[in-house]
N, CA, C and O atoms as a Tinker XYZ file with bonds, in Angstrom:
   268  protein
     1  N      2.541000    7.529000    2.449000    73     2
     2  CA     1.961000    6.291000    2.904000    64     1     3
     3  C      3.062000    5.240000    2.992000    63     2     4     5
     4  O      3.737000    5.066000    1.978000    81     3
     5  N      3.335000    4.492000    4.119000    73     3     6
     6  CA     3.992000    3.553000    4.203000    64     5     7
     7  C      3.137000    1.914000    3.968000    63     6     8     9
     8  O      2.104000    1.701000    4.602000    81     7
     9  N      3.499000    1.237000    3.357000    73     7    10
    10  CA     2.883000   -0.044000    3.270000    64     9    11
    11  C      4.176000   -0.999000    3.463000    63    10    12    13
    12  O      5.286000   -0.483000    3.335000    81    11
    13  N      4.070000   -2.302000    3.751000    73    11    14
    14  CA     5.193000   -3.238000    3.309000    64    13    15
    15  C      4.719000   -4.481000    2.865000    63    14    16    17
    16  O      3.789000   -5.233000    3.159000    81    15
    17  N      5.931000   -4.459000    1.821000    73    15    18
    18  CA     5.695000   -5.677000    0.663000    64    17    19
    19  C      6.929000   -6.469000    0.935000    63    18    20    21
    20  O      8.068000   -6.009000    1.001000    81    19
    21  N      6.457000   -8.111000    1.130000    73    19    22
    22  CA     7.253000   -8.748000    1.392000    64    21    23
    23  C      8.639000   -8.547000    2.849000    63    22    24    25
    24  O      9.786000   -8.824000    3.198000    81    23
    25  N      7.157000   -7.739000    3.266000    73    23    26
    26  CA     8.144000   -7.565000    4.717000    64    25    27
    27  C      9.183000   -6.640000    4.698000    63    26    28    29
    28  O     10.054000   -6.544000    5.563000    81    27
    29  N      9.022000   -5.632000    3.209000    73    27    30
    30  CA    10.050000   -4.700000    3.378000    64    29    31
    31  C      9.412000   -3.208000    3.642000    63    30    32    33
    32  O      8.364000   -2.944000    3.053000    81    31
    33  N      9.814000   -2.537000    4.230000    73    31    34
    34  CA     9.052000   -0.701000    4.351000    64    33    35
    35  C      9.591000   -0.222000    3.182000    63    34    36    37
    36  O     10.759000   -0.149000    2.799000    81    35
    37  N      7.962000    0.270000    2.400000    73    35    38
    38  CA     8.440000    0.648000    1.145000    64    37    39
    39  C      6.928000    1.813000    1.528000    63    38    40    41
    40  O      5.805000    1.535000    1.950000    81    39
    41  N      7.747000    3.532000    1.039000    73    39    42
    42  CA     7.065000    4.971000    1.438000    64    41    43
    43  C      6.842000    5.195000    0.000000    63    42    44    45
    44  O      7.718000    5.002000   -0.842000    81    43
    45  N      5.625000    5.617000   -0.271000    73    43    46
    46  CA     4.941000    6.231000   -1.460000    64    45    47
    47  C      4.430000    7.947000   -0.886000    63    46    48    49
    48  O      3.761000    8.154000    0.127000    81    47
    49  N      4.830000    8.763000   -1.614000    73    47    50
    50  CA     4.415000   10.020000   -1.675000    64    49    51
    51  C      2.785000   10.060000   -1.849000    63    50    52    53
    52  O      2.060000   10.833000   -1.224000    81    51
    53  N      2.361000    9.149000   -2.752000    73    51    54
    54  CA     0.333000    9.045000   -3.156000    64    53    55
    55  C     -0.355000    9.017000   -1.730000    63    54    56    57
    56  O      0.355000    8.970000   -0.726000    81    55
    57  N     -1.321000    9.038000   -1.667000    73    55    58
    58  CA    -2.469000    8.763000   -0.218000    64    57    59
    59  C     -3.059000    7.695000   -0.587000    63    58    60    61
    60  O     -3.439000    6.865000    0.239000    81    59
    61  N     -3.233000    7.545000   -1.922000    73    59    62
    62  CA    -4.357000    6.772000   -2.165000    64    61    63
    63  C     -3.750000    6.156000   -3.800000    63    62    64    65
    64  O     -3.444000    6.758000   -4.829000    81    63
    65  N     -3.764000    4.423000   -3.370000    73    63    66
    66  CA    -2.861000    3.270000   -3.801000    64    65    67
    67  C     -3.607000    2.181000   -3.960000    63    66    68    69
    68  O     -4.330000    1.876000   -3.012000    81    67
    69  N     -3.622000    1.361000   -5.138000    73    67    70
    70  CA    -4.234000    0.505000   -5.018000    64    69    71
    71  C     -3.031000   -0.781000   -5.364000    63    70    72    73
    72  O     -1.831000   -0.752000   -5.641000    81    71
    73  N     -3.846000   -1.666000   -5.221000    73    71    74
    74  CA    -2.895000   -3.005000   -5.712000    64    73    75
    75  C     -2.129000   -3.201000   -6.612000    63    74    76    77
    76  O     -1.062000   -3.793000   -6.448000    81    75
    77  N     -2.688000   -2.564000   -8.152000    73    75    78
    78  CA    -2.211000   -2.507000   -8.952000    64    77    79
    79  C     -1.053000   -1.186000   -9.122000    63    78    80    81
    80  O      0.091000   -1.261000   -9.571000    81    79
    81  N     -1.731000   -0.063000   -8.635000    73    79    82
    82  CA    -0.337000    0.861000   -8.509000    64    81    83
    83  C      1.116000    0.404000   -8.262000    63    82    84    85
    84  O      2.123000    0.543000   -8.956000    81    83
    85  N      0.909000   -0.224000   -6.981000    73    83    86
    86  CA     2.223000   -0.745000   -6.305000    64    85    87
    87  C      3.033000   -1.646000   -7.185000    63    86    88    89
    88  O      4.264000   -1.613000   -7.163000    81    87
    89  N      2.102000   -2.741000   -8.239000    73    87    90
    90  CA     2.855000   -3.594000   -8.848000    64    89    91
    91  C      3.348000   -3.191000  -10.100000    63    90    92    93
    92  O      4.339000   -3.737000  -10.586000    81    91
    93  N      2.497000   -1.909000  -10.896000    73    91    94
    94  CA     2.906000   -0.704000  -12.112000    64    93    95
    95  C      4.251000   -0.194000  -11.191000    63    94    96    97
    96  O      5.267000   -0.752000  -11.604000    81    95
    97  N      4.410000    0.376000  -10.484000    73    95    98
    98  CA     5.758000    1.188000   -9.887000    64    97    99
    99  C      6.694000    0.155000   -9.797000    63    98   100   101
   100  O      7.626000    0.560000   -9.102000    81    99
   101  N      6.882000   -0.985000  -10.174000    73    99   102
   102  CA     7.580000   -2.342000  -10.190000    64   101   103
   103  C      7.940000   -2.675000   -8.943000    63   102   104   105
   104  O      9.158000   -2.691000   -8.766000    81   103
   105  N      7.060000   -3.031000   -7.736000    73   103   106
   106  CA     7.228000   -4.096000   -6.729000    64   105   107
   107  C      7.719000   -5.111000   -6.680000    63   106   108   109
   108  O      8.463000   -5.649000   -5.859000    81   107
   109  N      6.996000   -5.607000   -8.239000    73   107   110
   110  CA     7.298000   -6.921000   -9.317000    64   109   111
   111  C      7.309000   -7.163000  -10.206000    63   110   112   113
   112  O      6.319000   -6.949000  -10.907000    81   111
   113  N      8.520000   -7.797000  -10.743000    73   111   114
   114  CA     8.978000   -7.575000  -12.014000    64   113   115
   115  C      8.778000   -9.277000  -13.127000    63   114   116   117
   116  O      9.536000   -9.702000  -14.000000    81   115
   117  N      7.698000   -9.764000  -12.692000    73   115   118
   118  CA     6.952000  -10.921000  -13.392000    64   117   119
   119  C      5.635000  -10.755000  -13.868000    63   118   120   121
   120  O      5.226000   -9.696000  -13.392000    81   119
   121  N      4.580000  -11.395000  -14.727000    73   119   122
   122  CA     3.195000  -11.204000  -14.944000    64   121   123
   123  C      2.649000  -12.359000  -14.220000    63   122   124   125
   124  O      1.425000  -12.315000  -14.098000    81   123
   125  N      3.257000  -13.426000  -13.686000    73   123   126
   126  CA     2.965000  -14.582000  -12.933000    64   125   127
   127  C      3.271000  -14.556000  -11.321000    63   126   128   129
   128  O      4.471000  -14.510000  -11.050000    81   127
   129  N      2.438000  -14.578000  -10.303000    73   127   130
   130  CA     2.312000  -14.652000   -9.548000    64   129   131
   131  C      0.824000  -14.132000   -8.714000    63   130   132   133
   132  O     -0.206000  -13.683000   -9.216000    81   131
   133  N      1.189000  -14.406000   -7.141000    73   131   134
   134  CA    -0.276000  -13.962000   -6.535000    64   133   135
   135  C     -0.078000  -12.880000   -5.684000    63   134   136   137
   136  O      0.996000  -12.287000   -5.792000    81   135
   137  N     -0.777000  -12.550000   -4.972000    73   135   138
   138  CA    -0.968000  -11.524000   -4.274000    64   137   139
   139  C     -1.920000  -12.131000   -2.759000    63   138   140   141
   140  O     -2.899000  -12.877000   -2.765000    81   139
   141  N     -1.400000  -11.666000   -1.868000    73   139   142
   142  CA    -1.913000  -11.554000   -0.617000    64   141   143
   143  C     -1.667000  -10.482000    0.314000    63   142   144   145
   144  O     -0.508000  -10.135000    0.541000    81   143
   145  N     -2.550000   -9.980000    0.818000    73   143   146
   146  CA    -3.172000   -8.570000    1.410000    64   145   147
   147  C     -3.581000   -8.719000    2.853000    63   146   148   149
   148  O     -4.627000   -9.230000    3.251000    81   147
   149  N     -2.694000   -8.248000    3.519000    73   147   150
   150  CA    -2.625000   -8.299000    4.914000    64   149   151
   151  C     -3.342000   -9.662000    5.564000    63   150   152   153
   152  O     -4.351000   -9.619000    6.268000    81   151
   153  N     -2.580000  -10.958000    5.168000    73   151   154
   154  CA    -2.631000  -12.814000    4.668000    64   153   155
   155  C     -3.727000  -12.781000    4.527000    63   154   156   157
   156  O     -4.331000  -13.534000    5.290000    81   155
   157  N     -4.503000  -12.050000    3.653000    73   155   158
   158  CA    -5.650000  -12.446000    2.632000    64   157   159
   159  C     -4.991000  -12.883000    1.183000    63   158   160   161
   160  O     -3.988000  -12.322000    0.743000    81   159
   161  N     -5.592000  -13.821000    0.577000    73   159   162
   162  CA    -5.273000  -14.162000   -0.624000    64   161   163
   163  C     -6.373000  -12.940000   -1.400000    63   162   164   165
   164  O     -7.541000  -12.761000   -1.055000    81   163
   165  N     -5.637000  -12.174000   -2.535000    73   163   166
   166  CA    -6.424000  -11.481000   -3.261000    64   165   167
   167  C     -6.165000  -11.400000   -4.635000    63   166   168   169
   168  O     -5.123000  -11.140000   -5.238000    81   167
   169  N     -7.434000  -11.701000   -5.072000    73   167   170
   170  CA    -7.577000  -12.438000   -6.595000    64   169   171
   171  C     -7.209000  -11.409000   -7.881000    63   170   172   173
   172  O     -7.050000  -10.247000   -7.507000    81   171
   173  N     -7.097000  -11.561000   -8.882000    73   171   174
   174  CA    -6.111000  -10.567000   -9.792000    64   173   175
   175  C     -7.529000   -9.696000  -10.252000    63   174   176   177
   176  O     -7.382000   -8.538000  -10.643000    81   175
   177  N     -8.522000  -10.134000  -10.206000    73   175   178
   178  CA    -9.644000   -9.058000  -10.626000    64   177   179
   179  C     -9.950000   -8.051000   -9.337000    63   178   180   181
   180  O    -10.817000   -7.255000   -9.698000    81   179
   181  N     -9.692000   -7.891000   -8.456000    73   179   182
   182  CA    -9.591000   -6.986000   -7.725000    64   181   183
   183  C     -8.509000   -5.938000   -6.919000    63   182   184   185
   184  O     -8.725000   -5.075000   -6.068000    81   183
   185  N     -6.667000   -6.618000   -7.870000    73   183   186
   186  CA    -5.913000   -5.732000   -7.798000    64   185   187
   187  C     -6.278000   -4.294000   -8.283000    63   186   188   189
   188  O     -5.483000   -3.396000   -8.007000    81   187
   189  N     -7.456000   -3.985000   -9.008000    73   187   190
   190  CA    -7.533000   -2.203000   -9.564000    64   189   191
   191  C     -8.236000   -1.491000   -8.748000    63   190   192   193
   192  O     -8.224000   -0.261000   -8.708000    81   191
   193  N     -9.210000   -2.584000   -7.709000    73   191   194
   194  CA   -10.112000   -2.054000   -6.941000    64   193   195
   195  C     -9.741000   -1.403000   -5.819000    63   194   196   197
   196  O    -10.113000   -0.308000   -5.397000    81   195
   197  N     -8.490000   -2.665000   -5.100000    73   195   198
   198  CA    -8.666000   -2.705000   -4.017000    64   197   199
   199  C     -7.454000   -1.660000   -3.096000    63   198   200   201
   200  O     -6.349000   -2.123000   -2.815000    81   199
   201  N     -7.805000   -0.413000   -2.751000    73   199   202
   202  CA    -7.110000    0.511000   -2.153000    64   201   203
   203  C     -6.582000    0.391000   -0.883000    63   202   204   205
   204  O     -7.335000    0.373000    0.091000    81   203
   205  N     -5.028000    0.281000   -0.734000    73   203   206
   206  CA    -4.399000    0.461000    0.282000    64   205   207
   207  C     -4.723000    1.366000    1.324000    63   206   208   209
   208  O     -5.421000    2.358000    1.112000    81   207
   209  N     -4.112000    0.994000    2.790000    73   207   210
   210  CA    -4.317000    1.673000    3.506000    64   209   211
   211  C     -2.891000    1.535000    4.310000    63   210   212   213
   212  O     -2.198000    0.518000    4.332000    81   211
   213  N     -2.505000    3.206000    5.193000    73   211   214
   214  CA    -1.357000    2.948000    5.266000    64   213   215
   215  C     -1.060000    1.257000    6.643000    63   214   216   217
   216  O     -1.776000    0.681000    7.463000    81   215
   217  N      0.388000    1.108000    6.152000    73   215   218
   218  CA     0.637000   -0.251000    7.442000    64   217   219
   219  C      0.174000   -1.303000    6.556000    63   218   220   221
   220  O      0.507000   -2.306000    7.187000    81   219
   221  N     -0.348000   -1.681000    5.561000    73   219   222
   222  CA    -0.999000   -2.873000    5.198000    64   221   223
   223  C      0.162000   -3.272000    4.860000    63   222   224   225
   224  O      1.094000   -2.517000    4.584000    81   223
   225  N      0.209000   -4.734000    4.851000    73   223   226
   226  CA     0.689000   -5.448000    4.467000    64   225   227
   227  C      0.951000   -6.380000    3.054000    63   226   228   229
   228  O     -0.128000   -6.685000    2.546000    81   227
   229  N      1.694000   -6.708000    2.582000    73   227   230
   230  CA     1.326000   -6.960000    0.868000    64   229   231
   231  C      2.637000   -8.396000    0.345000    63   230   232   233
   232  O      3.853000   -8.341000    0.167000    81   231
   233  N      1.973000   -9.160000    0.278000    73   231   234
   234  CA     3.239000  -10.223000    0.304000    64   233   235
   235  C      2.699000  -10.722000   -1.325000    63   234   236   237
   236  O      1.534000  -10.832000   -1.706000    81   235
   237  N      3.751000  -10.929000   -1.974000    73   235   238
   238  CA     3.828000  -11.450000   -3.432000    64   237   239
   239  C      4.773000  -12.435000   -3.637000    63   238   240   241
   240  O      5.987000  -12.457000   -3.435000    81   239
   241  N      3.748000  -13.500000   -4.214000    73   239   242
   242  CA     5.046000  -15.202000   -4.544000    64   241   243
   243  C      4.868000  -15.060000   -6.207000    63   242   244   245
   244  O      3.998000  -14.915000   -7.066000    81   243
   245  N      5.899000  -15.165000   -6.091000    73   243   246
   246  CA     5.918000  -15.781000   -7.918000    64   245   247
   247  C      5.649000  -17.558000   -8.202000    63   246   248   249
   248  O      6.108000  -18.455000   -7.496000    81   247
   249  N      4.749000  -17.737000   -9.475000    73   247   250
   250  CA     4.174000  -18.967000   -9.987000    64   249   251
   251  C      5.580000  -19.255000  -10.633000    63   250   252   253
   252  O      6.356000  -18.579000  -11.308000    81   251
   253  N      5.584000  -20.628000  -10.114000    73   251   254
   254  CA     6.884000  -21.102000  -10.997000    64   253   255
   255  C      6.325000  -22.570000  -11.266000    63   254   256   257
   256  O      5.281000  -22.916000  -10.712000    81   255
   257  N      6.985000  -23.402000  -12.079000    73   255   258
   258  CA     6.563000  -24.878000  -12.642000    64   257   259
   259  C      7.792000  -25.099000  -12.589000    63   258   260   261
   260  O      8.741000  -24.394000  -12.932000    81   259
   261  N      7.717000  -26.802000  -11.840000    73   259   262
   262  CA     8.755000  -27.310000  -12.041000    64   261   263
   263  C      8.413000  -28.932000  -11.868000    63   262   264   265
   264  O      7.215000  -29.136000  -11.671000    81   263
   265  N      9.299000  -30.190000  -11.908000    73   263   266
   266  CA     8.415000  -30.880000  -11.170000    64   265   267
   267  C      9.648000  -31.541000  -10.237000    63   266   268
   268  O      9.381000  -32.321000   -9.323000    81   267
């Protein structure tokens, strides 16, 4: 399965991927940030649910504070 995160082509051997897989295999290496799913904003209670499909798209910002 090909997906890309942050606009990069990134190939997984699995068929079947969910949100949270991708970010366990370290996509990302913070506990702070969001997630958006082919420019859907998608909320952290449905990263376990929500299963990839190949081509999707997956963009991740990190929460930062500053002022």
């Amino acid at each position: 399965m090909v997906v890309y995160i942050n606009e990069k082509e990134t190939k997984y051997s699995e068929e079947k991927l969910t949100i949270q897989d991708v970010i366990d295999k370290g996509a990302y290496n913070t506990h702070y940030f969001i997630v958006y799913l082919n420019g859907e904003y998608l909320p952290r209670l449905r990263h376990r649910k929500t299963v990839l499909t190949e081509g999707d798209r997956i963009t991740i910002y990190p929460l930062v504070s500053g002022g």
